[in-house]
NUKEKE-787083 format. One record per residue: residue number from 1; residue in three letters; z, x, y of N, C-alpha, C in turn. Coordinates in Angstrom, 2 decimals. Atoms other than C-alpha are relative to their C-alpha. Layout:
BEGIN
 pos code     nzz     nxx     nyy    cazz    caxx    cayy     czz     cxx     cyy
 NUM  ALA       Z       X       Y       Z       X       Y       Z       X       Y
...
//
This chain:
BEGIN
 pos code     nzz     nxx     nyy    cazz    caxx    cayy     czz     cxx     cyy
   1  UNK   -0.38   -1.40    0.02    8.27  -31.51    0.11   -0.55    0.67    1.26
   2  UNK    0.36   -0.48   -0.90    8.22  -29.95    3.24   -0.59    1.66   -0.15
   3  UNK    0.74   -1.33    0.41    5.71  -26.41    3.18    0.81    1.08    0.27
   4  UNK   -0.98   -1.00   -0.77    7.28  -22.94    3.51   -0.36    0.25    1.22
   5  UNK    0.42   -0.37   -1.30    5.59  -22.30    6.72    1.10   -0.69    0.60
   6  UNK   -0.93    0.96   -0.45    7.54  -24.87    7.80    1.09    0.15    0.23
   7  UNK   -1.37   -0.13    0.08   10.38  -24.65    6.83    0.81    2.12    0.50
   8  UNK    0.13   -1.23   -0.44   10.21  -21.05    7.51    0.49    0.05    1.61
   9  UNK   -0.02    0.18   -1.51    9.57  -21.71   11.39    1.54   -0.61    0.34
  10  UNK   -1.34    0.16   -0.51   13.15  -23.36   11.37    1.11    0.52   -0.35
  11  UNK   -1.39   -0.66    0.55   15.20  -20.96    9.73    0.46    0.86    1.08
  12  UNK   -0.34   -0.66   -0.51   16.96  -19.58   12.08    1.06    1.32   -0.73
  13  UNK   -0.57   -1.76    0.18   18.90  -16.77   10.43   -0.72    0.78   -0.77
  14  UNK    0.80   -0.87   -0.07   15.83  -15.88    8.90   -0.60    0.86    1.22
  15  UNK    0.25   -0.58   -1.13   14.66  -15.09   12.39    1.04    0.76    0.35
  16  UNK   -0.79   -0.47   -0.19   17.68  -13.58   12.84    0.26    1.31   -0.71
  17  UNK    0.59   -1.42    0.76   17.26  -10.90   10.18   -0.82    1.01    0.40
  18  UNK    1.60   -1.16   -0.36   13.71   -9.96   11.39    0.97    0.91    1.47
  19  UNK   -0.27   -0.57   -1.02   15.46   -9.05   14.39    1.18    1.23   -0.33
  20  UNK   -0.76   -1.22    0.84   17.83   -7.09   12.32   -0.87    1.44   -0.62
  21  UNK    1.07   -1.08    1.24   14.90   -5.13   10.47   -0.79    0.43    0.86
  22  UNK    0.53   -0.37   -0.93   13.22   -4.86   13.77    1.01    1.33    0.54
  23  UNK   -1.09   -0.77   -0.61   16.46   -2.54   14.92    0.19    0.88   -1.13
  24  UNK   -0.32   -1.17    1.58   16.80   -0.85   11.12   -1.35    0.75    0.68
  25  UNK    1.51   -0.70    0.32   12.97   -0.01   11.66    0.17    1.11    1.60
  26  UNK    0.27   -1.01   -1.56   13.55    1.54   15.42    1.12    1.11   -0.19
  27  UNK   -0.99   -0.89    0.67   17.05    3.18   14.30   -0.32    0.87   -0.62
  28  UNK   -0.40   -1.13    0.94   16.47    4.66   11.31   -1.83    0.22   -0.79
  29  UNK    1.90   -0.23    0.67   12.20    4.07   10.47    0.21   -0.54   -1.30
  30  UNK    0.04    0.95    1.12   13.14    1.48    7.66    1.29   -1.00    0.26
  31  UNK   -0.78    0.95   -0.36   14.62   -1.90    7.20    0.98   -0.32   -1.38
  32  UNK   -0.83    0.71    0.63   17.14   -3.28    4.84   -1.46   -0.72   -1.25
  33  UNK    1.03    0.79    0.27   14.04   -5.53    4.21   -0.95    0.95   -1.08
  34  UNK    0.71   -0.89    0.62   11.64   -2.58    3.45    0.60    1.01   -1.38
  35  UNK   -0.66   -0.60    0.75   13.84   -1.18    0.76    0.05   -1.11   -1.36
  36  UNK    0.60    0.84    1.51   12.91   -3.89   -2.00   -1.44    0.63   -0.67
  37  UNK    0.80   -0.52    0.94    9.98   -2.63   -2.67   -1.08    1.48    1.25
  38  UNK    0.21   -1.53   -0.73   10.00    1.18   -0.74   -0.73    0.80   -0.41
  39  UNK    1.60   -1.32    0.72    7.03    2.96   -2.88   -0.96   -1.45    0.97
  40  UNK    1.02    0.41   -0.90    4.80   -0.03   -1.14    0.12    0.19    1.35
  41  UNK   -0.19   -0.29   -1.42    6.63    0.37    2.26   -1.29    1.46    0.30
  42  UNK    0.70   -1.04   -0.31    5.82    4.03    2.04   -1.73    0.46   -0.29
  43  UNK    1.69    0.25    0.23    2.31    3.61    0.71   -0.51    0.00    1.19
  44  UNK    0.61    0.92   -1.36    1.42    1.66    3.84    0.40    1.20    1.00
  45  UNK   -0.29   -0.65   -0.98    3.34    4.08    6.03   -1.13    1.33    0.42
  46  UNK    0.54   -1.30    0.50    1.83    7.18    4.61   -1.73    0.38    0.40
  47  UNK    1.59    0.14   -0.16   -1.98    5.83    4.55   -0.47   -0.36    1.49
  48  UNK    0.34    0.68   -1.53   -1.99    4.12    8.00    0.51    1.48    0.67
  49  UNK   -0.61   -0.72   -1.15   -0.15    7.01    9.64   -0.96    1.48   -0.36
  50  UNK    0.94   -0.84   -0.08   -2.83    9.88    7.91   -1.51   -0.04    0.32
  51  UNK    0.96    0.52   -0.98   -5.66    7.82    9.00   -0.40   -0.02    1.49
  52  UNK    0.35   -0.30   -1.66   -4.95    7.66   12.38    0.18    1.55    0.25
  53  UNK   -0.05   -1.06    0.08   -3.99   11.36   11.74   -1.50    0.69    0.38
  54  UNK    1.40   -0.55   -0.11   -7.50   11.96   11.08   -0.91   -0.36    0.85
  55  UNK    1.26    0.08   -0.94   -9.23   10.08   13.93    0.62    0.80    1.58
  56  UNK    0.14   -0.47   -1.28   -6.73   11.29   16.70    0.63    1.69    0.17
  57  UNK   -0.48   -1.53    0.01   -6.03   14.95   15.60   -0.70    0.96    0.74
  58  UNK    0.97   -1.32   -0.38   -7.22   17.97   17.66    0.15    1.32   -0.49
  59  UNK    0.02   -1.12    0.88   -6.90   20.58   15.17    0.30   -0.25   -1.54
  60  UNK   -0.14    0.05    1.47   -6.72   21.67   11.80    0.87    1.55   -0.59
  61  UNK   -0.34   -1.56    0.71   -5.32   24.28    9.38   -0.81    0.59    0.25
  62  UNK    0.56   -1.15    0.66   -6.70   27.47    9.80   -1.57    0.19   -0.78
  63  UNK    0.89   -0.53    0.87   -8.48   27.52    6.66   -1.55   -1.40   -0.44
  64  UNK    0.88    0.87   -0.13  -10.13   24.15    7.41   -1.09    0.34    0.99
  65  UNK    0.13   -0.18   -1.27  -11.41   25.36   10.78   -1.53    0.41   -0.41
  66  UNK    1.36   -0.34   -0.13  -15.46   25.32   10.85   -0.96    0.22    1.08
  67  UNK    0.94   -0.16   -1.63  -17.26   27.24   14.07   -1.10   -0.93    0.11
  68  UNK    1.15    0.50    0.10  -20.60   25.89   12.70   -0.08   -1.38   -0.05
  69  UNK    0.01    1.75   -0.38  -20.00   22.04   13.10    0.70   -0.15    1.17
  70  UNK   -0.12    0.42   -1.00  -20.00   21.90   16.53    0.40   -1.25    0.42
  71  UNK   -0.13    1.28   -0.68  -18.12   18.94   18.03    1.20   -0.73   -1.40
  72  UNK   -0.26    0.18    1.01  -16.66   18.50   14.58    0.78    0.75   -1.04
  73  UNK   -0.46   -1.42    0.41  -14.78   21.51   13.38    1.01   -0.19   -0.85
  74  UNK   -1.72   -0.23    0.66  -11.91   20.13   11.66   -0.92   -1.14   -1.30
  75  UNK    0.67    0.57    0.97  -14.47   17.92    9.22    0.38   -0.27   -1.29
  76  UNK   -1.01   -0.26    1.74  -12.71   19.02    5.61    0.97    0.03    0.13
  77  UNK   -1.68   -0.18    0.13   -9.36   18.89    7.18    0.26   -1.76   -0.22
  78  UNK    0.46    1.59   -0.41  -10.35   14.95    8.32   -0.33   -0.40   -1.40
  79  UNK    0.28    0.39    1.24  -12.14   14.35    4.65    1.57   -0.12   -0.97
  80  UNK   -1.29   -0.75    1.11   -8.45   15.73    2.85    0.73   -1.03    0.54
  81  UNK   -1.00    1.00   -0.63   -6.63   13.39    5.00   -0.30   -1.87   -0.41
  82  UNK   -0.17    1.11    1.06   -8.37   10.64    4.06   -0.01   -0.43   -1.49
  83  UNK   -0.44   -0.14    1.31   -8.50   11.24    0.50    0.77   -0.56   -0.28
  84  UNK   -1.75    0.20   -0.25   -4.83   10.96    0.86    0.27   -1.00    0.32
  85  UNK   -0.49    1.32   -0.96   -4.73    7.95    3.08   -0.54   -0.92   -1.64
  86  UNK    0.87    0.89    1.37   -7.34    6.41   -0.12    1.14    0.26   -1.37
  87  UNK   -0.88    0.00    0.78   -4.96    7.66   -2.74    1.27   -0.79    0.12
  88  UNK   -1.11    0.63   -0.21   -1.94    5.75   -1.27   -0.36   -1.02   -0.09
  89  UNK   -0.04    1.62   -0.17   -3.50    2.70   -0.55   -0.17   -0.64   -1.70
  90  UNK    0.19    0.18    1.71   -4.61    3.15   -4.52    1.12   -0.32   -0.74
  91  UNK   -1.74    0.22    0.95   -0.93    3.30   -5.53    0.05   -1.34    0.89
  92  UNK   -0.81    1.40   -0.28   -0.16    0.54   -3.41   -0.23   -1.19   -0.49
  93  UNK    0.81    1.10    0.95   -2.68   -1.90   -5.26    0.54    0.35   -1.18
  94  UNK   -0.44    0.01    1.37   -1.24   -0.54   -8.43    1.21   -0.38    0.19
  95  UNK   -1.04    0.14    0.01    2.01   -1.05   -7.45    0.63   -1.79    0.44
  96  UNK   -0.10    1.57   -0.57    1.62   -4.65   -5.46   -0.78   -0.81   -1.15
  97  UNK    0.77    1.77    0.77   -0.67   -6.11   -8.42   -1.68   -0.55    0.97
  98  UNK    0.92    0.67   -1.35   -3.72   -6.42   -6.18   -1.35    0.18   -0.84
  99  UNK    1.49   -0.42    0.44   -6.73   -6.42   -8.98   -0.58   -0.94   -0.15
 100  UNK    0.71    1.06    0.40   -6.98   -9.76   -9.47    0.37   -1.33    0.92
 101  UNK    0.08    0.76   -0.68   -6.94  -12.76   -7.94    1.24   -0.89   -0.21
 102  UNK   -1.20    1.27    0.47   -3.37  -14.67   -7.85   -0.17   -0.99    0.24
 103  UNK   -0.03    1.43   -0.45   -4.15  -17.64   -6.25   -0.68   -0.84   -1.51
 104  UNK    0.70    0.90    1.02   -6.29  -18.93   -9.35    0.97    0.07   -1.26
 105  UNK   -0.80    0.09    1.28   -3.98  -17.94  -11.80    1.38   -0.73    0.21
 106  UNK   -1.36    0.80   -1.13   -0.63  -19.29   -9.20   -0.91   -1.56   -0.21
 107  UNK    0.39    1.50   -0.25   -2.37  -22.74   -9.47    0.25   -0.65   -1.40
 108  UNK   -0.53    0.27    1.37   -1.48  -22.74  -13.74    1.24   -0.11    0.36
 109  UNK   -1.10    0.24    0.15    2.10  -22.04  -13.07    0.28   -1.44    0.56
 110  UNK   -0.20    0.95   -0.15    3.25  -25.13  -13.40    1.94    0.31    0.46
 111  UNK   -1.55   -0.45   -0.44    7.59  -25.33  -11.37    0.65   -0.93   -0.69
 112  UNK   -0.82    0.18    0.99    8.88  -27.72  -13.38    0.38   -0.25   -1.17
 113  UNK   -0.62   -0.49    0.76    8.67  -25.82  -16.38    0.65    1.13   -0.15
 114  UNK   -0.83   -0.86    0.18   10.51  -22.75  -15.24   -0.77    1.49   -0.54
 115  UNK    0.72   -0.91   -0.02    9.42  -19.24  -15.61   -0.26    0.39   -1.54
 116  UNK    0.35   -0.51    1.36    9.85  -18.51  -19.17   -0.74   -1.27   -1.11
 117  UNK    0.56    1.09    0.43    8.37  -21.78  -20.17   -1.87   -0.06    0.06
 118  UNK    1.32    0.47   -0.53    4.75  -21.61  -18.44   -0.93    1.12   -0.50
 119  UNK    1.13   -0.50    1.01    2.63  -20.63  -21.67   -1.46    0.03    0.78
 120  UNK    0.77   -0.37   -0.48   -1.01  -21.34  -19.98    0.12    0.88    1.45
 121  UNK   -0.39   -1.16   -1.28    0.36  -19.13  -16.65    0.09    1.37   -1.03
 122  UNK   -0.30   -1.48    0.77    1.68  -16.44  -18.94   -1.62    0.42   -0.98
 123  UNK    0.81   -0.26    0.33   -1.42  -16.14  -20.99   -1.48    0.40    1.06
 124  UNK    0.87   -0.40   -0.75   -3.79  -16.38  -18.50    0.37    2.00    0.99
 125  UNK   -0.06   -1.45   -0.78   -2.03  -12.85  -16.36   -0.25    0.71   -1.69
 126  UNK    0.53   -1.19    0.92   -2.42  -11.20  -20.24   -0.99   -0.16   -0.04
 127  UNK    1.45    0.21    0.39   -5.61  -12.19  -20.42   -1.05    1.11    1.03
 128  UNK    0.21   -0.70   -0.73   -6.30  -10.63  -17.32    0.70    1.67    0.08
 129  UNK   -0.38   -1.36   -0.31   -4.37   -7.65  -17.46   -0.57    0.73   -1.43
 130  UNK    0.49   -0.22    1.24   -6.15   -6.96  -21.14   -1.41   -0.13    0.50
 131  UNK    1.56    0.05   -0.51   -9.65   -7.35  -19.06   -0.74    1.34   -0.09
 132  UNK    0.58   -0.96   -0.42  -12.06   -4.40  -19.37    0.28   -0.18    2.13
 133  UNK    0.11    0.07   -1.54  -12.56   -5.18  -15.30    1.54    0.61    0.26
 134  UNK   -1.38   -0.37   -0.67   -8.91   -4.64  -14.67    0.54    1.07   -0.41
 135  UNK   -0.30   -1.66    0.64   -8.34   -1.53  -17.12   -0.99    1.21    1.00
 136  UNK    0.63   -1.36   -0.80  -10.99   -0.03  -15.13    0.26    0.00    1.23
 137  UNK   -1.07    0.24   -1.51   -9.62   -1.04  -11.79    0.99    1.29    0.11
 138  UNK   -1.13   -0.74    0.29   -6.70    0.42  -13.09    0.60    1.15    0.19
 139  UNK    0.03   -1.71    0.31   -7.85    3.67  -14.24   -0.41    0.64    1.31
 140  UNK    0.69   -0.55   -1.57   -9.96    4.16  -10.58    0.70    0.21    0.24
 141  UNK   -1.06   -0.03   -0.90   -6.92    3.49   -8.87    1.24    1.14    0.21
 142  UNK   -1.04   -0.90    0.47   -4.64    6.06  -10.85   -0.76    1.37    0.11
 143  UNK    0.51   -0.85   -0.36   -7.11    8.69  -10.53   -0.17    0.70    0.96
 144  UNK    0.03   -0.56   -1.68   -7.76    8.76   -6.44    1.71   -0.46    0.05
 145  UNK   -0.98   -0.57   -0.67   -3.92    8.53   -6.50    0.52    1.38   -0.54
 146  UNK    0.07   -1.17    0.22   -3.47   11.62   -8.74   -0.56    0.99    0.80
 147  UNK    0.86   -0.58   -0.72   -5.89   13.05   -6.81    1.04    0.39    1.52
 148  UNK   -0.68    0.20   -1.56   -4.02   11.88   -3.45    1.26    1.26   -0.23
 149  UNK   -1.68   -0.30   -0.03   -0.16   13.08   -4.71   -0.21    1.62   -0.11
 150  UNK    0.21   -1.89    0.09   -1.63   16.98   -5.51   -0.57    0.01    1.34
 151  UNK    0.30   -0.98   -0.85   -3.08   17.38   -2.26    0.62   -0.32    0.73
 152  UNK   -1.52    0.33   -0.61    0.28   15.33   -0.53    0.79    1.91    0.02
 153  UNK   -0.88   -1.42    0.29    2.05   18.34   -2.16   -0.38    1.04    0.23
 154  UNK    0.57   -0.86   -0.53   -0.31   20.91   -1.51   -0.01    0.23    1.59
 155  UNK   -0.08   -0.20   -1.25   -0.60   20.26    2.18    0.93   -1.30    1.16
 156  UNK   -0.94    0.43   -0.31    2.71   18.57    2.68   -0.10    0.96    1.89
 157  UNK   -0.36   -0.16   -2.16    3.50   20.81    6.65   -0.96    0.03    0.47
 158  UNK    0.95    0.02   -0.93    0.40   20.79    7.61   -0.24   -1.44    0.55
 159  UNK    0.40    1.30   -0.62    0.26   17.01    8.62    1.14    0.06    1.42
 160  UNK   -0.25   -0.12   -1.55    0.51   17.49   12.04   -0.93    0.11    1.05
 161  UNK    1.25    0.15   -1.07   -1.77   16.94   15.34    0.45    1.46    1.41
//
């Protein structure tokens, strides 16, 4: 059985795609590709792009604006931003599955019994998703994004440098 890497490296009209999704993404700022699973696209977009917001911004709202932190003045506008950036990446772990460890549990599924077949695979993800550890994962995660999506909406035009 040859590996996917592998086999990967010789697909040519896979390579041929990327170069398609490379031209969606410069066109239109999404790919064909990115539209399977577009709440993680935008996650990623959202958090990476208010991050760097916050290290290369030279101003702030107004009502962020602090004389008395010299050198530093936009401080609570910078904190709000990442909040935000932390709330997305929170949805994106809730949304990608990212609390637990797949590789150990991917080593039960056994392939040739087929997906609805592979009793110790299937038990083991309830087992885990029924974990105190992972309910509280869970709950963290849904909290700093609640958190995140009210102050998205709250200071939706102000993300700007």
């Amino acid at each position: 059985m040859i590996p996917y890497k592998v086999r990967e490296f010789f697909d040519i009209p896979y390579h041929l795609r990327k170069i398609k999704w490379i031209y969606q993404r410069i066109s239109r700022g999404y790919s064909d590709r990115d539209l399977w699973s577009f709440d993680s696209y935008l996650s990623k977009v959202i958090s990476e792009g208010l991050r760097q917001l916050a290290v290369q911004s030279c101003g702030c709202p107004s009502e962020f604006y602090d004389e008395k932190k010299k050198g530093d003045e936009c401080i609570k506008w910078k904190k709000i931003l990442l909040d935000i950036a932390e709330g997305f990446e929170s949805k994106q772990k809730l949304t990608d599955d990212e609390f637990f460890n797949h590789e150990e549990i991917d080593k039960l599924y056994n392939n040739d019994l087929g997906f609805n077949n592979n009793k110790e695979w299937g038990d083991a993800i309830t087992k885990m998703w029924i974990s105190k550890e992972y309910l509280k994962a869970k709950k963290e995660c849904e909290k700093k994004w609640d958190k995140a999506i009210a102050l998205f909406k709250e200071y939706y035009g102000s993300f700007w440098d």
